[in-house]
N, C-alpha and C positions, 0 to 999 in steps of 0.2 A: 679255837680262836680263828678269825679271817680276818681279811684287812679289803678295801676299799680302796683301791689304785688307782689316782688318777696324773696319768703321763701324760708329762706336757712336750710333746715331740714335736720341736722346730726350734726359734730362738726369738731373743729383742737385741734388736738394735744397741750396739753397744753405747751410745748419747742415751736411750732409753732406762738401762737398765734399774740404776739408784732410783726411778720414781716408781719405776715396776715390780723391784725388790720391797721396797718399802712398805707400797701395798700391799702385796700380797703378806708380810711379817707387823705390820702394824695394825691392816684391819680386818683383810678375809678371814685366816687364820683364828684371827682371835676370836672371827663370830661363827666361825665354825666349833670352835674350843668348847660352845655352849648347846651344842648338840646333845640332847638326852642320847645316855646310853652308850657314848662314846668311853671307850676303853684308855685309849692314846692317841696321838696327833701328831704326826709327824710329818716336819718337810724337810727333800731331798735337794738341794741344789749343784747342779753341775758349776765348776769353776769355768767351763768354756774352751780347753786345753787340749787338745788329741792326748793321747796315752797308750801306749807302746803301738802308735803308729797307726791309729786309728779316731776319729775324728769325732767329737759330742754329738750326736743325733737328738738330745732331750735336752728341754731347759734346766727343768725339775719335775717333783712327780708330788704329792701329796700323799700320804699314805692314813687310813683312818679304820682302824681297831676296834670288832665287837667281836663278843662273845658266842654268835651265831647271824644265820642271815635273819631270824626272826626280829631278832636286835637291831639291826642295819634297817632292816622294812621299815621299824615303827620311828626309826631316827630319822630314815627320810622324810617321813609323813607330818614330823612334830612341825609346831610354830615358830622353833628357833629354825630350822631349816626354810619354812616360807620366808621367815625375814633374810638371813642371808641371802638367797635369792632375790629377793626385791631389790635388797641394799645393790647388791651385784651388778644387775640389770640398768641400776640405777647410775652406777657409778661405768659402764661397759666404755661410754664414748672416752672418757680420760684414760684408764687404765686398762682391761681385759683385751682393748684391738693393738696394743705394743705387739702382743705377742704375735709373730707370725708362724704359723704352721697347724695342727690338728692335736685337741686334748681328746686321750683314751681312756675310758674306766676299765677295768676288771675289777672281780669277785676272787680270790684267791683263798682257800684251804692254806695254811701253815702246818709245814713240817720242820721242826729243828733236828742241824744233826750233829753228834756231840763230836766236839772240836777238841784236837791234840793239847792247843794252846790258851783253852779253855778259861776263863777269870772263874775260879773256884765260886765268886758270888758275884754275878753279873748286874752290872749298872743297869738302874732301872731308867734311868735318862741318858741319852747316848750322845747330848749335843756334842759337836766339836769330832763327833767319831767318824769313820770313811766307811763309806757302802763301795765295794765293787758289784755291778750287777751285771748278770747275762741276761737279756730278754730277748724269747725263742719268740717271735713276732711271725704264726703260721698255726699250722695243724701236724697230726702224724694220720693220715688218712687211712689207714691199716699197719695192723702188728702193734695197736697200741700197747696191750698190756706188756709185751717184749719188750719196746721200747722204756715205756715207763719202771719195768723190772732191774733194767740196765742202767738205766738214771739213779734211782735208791739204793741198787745193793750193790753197784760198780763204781758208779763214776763220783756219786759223793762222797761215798765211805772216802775213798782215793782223797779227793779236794780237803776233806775234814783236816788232813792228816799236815796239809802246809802250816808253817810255821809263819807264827806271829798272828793267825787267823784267830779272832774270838769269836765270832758264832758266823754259823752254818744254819742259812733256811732256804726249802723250797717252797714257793710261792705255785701252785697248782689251782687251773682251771679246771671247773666239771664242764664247761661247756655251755652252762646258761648265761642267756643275756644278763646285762645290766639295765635295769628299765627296760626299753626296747633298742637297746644297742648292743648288736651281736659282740663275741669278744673275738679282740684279733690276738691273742696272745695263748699261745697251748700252756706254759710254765714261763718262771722266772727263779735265778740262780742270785743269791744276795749274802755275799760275804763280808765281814765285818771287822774294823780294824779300828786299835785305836788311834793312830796317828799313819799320814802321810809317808813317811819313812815305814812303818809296818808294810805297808803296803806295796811296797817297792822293793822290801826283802823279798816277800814272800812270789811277787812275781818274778821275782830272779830267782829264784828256789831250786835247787836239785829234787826236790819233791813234786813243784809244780812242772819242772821240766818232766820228769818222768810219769807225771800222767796226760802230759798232754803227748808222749809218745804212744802209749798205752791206747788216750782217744782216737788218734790220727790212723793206728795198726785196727782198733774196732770201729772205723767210720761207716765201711760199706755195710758192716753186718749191723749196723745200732743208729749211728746219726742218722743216716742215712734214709731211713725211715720217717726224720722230721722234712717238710716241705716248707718254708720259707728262710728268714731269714733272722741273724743271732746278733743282737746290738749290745756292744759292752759299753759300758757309762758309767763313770765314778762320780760319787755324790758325797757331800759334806752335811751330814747328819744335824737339824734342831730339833730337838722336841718339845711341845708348845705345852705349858699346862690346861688342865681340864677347869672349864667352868662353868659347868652345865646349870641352864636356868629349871626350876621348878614349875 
């Protein structure tokens, strides 16, 4: 499975935002829903709020689920996609310029990793549930495969183990463009909660405490090797149904 990421990193005007939200949940969305070959649909919205002292960098992000990149190629290429795009295009001067700031795609490989506090039978629709996310927005210029060893068999094992946490994925770039838009993001870290209060245990945790001592004593020999810079943003999970035309 891969997913289709597109972050919308900057914000709207808070007078804006109920005509902006609208749209993008009343009509993009929906014409996107109708994308052959799409798996899932989901949109991330940030509430707008700093969070342990740290301030929203993203509006939302859009996330869109195939079974391979072969899948995603021929989804972009179909007729429901030229029409969104037109509709899009069409509709750009009312709604798509609210936003200010820069939308980024990636290509992202999924990896789950199994979680302490796990739902024995995990909800196939997540609306209403909270994304925590870290997005490592850079490269590892050398020592990647150490680095990347130390992310899988260290540092998430460690994160799986917080409480209140139901799933664990990392989002992984190979490196290739999307169309011809280089990607600025090495990985992304996306932890799953069911509610707001989950979420605020588990960053108060004796567990989350004790691995972010763990990461701070391995920085020089492991972060360290990442070259830019790691944006956390909490998002309020919908998932759109599928209704893909023939």
């Amino acid at each position: 499975m891969i997913v289709l990421a597109a972050y919308y990193k900057g914000t709207v005007d808070p007078a804006n935002r109920e005509a902006f939200d609208a749209y993008v949940r009343d009509v993009h969305l929906p014409l996107v829903a109708q994308w052959p070959e799409l798996r899932a649909l989901r949109l991330l919205l940030n509430n707008h709020e700093p969070y342990l002292g740290e301030a929203p960098q993203y509006y939302h992000c859009f996330q869109l689920f195939y079974d391979d990149k072969a899948a995603l190629s021929r989804s972009l290429g179909s007729e429901a996609r030229e029409e969104t795009k037109r509709i899009s295009l069409a509709d750009r001067p009312r709604f798509r310029d609210l936003f200010q700031g820069e939308v980024l795609h990636m290509v992202f490989d999924i990896t789950a990793f199994p979680c302490k506090d796990r739902d024995p039978s995990p909800k196939q629709d997540l609306t209403g549930a909270f994304a925590r996310c870290a997005l490592y927005m850079g490269t590892v210029p050398e020592q990647r495969e150490r680095f990347e060893t130390y992310v899988s068999d260290v540092h998430l094992p460690m994160v799986a183990e917080w409480p209140r946490l139901k799933d664990l994925k990392l989002l992984k770039s190979d490196g290739t463009p999307f169309l011809t838009e280089p990607p600025r993001y090495f990985h992304a870290f996306e932890l799953y909660f069911d509610t707001q209060e989950d979420m605020d245990l588990c960053m108060a945790s004796d567990e989350r405490k004790e691995t972010r001592r763990i990461s701070a004593q391995d920085v020089d020999s492991f972060k360290g090797l990442f070259e830019g810079e790691v944006h956390h943003v909490n998002f309020r999970i919908t998932d759109f149904p599928l209704r893909p035309t023939r």
